[in-house]
N, CA, C and O atoms as CSV, one atom per row, in Angstrom:
chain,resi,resn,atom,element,x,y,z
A,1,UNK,N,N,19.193,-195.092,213.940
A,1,UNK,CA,C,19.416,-195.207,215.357
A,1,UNK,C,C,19.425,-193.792,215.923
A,1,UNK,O,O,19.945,-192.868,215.297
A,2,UNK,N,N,18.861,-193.631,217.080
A,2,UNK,CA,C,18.896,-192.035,217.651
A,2,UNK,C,C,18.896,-192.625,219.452
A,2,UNK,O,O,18.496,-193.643,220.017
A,3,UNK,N,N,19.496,-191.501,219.838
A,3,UNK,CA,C,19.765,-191.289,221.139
A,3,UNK,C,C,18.750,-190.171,221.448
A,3,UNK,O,O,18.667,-189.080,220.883
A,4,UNK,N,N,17.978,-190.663,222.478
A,4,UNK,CA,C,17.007,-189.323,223.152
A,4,UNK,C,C,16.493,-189.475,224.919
A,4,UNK,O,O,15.845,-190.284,225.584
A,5,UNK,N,N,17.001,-188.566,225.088
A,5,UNK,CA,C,17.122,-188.173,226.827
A,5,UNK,C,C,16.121,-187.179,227.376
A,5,UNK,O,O,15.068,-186.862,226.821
A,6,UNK,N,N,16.664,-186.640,228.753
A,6,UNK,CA,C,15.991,-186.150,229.081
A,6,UNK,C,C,17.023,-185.914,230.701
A,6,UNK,O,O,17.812,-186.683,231.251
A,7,UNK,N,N,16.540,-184.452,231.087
A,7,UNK,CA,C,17.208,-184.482,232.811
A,7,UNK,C,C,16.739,-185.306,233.627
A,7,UNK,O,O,15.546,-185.587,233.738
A,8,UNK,N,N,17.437,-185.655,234.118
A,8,UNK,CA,C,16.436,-186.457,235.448
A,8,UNK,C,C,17.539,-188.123,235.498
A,8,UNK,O,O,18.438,-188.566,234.783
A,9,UNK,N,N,16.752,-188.655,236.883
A,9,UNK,CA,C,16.754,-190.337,236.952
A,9,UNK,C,C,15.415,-190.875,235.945
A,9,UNK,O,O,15.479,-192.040,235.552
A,10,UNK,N,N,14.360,-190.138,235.581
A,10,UNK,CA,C,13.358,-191.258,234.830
A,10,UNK,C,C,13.075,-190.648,233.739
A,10,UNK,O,O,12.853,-189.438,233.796
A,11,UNK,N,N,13.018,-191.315,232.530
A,11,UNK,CA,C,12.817,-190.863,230.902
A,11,UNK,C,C,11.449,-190.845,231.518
A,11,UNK,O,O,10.754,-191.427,232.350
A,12,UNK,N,N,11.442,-189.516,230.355
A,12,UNK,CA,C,10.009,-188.942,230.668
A,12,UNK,C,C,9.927,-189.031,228.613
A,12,UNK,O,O,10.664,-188.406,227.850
A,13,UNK,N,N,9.013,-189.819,228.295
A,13,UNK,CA,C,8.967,-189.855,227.032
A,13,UNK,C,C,8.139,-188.207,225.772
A,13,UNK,O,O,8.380,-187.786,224.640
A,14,UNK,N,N,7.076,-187.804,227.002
A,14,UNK,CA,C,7.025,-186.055,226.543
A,14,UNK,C,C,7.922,-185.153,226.820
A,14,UNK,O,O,7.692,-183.956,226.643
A,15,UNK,N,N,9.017,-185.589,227.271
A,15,UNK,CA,C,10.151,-184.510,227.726
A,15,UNK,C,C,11.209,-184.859,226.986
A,15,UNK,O,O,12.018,-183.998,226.642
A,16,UNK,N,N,11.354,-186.149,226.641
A,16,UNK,CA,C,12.771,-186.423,225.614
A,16,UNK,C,C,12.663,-185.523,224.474
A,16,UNK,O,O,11.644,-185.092,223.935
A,17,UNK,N,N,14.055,-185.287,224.161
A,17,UNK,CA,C,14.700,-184.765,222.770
A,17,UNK,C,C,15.658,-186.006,222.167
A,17,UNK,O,O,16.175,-187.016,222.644
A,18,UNK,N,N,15.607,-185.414,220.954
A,18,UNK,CA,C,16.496,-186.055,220.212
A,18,UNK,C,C,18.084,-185.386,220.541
A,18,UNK,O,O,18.358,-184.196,220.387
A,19,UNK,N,N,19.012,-186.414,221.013
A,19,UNK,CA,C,20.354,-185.685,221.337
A,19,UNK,C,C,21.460,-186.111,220.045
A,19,UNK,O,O,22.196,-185.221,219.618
A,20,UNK,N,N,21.522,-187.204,219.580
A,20,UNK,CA,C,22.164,-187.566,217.958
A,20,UNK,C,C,21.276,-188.446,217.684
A,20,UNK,O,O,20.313,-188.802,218.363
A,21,UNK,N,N,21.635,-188.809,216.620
A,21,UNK,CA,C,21.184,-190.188,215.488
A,21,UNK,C,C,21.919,-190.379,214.391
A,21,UNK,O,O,22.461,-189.364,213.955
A,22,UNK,N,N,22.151,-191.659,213.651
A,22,UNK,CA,C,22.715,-192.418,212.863
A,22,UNK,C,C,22.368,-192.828,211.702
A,22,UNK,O,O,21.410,-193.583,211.861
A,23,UNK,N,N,22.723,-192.705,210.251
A,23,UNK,CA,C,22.372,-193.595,209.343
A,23,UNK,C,C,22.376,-194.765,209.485
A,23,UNK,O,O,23.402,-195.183,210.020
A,24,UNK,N,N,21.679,-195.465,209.239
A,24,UNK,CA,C,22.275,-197.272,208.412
A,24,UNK,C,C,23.733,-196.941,208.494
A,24,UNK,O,O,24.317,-195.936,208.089
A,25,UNK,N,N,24.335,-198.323,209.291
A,25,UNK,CA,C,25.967,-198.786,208.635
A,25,UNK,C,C,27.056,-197.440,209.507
A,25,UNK,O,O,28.261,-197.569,209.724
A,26,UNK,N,N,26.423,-196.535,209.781
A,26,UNK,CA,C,27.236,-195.530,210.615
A,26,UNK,C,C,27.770,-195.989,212.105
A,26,UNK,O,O,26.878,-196.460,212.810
A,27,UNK,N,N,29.126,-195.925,212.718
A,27,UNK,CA,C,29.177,-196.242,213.840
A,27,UNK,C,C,27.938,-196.386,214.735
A,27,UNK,O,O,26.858,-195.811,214.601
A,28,UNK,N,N,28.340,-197.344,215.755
A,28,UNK,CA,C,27.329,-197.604,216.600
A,28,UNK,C,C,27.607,-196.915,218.257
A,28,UNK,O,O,27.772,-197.549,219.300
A,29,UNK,N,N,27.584,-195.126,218.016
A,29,UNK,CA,C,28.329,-194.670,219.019
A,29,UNK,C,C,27.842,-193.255,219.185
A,29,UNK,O,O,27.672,-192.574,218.174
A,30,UNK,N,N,27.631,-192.813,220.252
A,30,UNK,CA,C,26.887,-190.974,220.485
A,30,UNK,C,C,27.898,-190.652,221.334
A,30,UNK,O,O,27.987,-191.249,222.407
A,31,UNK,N,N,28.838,-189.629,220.965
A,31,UNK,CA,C,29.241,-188.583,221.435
A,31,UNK,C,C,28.650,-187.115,221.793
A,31,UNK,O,O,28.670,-186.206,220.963
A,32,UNK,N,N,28.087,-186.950,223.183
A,32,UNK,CA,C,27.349,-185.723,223.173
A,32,UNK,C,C,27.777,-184.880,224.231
A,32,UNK,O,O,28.809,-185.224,224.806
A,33,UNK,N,N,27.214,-183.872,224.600
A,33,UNK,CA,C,28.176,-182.724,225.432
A,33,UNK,C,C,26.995,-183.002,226.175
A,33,UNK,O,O,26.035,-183.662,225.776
A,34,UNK,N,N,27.187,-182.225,227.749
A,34,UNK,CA,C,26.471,-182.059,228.836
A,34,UNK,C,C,25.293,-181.261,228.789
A,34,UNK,O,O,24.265,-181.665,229.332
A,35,UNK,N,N,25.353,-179.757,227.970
A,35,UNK,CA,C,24.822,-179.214,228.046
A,35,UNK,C,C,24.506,-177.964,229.080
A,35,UNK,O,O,25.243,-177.001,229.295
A,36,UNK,N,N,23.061,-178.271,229.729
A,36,UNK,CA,C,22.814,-177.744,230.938
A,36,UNK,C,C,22.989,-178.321,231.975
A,36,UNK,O,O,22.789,-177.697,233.018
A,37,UNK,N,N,23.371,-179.549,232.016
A,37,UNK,CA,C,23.270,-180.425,233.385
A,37,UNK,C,C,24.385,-180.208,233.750
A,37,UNK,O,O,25.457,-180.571,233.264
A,38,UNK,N,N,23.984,-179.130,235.311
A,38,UNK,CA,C,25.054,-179.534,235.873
A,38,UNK,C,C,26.156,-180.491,236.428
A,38,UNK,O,O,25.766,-181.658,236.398
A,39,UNK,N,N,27.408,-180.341,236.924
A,39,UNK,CA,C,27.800,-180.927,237.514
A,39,UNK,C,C,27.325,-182.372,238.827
A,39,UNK,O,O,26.395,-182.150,239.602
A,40,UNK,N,N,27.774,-183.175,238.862
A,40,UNK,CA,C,26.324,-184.210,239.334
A,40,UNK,C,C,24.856,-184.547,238.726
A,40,UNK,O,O,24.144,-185.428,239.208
A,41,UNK,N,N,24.519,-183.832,237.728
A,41,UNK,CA,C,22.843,-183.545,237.181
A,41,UNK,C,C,23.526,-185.102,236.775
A,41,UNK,O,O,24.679,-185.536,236.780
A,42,UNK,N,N,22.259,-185.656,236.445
A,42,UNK,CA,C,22.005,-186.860,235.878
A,42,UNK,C,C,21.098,-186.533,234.384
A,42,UNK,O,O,20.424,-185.516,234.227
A,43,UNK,N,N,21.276,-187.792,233.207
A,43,UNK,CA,C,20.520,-187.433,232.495
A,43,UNK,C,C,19.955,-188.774,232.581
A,43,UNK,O,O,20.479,-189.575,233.356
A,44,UNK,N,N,18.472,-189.276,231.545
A,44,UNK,CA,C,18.249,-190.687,231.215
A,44,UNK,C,C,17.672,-190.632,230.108
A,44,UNK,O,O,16.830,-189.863,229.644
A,45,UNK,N,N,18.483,-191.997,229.511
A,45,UNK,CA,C,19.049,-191.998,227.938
A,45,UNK,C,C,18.228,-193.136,227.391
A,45,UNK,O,O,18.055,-194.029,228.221
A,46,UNK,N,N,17.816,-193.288,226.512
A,46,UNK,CA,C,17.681,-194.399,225.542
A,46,UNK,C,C,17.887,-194.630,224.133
A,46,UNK,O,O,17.859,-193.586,223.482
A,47,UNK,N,N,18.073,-195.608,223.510
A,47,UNK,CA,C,18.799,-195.769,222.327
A,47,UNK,C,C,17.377,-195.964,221.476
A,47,UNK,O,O,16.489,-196.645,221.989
A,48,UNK,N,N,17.249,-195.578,220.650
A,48,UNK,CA,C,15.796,-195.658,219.539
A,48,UNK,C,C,16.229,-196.970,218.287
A,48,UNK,O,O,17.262,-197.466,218.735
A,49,UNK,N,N,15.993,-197.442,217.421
A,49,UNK,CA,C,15.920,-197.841,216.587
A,49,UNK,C,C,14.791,-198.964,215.794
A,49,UNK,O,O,14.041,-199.797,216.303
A,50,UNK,N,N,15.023,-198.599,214.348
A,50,UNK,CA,C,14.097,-199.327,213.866
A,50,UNK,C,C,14.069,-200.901,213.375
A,50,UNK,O,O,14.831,-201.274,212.483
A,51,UNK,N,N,13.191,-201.752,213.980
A,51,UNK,CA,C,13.289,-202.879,213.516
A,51,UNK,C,C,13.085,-203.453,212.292
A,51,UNK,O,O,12.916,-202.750,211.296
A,52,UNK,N,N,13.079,-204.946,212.237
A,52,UNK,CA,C,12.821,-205.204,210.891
A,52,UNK,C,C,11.359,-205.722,210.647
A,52,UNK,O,O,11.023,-206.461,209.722
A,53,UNK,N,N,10.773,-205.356,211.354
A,53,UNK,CA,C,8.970,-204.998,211.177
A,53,UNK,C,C,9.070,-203.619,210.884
A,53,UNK,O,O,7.961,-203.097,210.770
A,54,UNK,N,N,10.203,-202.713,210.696
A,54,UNK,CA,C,9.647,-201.074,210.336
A,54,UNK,C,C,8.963,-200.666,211.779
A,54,UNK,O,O,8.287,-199.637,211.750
A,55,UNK,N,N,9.038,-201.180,212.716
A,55,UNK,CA,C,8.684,-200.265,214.212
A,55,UNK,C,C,9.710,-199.623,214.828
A,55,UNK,O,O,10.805,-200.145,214.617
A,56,UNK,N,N,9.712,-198.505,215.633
A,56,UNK,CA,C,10.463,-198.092,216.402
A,56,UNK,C,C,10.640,-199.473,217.728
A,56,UNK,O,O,9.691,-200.190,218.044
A,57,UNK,N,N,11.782,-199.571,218.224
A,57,UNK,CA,C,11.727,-199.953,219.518
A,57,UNK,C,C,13.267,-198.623,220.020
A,57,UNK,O,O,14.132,-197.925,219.492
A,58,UNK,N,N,12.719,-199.007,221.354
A,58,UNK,CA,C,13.645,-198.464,222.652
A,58,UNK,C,C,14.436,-199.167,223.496
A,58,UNK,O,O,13.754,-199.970,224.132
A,59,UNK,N,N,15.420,-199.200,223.731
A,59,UNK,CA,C,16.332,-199.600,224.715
A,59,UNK,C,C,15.631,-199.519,226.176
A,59,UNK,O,O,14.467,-199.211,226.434
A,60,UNK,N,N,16.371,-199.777,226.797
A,60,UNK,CA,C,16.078,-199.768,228.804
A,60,UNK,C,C,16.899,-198.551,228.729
A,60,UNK,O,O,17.975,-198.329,228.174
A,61,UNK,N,N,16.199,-197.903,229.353
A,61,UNK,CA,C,16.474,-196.110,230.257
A,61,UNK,C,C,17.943,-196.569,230.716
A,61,UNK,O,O,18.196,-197.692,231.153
A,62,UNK,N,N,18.674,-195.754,230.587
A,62,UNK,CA,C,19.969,-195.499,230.798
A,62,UNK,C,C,20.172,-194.166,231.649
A,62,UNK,O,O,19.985,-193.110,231.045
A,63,UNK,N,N,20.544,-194.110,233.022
A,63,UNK,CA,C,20.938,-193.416,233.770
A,63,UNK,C,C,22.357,-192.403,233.337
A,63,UNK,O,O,23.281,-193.046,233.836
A,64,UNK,N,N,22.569,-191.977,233.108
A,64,UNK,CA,C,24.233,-191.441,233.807
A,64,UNK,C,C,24.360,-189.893,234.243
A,64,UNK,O,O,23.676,-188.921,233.923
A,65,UNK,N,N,25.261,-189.990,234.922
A,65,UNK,CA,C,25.728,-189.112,235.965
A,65,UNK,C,C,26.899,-188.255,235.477
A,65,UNK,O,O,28.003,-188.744,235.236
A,66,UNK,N,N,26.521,-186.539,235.297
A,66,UNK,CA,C,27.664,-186.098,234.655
A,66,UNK,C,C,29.403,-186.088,235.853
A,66,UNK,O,O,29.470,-185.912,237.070
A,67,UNK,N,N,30.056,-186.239,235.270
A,67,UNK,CA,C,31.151,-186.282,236.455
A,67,UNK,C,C,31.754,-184.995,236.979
A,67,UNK,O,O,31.543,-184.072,236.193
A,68,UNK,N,N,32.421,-184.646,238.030
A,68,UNK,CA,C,33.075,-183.572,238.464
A,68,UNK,C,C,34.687,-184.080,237.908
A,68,UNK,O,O,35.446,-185.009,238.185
A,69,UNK,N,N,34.707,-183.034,237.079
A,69,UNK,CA,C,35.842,-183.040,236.447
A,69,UNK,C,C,37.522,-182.524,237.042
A,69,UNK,O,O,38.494,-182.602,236.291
């Protein structure tokens, strides 16, 4: 399982990075820091994983909004 984003409101799939990923059987959970995005910056997220055909699939783009702390 991997988490990979990108700045913005729209995943840009040549612009994503890899931000974590998971073994098999490892929590089902990404803890990650902000980074560069500022305050208000938005990032958009999707969850990767492999099926049981051995393909990648992707989640639905995930928005979020860093908060003012």
């Amino acid at each position: 399982m991997a988490l990979r984003g990108n700045s913005g409101t729209h995943y840009d799939e040549d612009d994503a990075v890899t931000l974590a990923d998971h073994l098999p059987g490892a929590a089902p959970e990404f803890v990650i820091g902000w980074g560069s995005v500022p305050v208000g910056g938005t990032r958009a997220l999707k969850v990767y994983v492999i099926n049981e055909t051995d393909n990648e699939a992707g989640s639905a783009t995930m928005v979020v909004t860093r908060p003012e702390v």
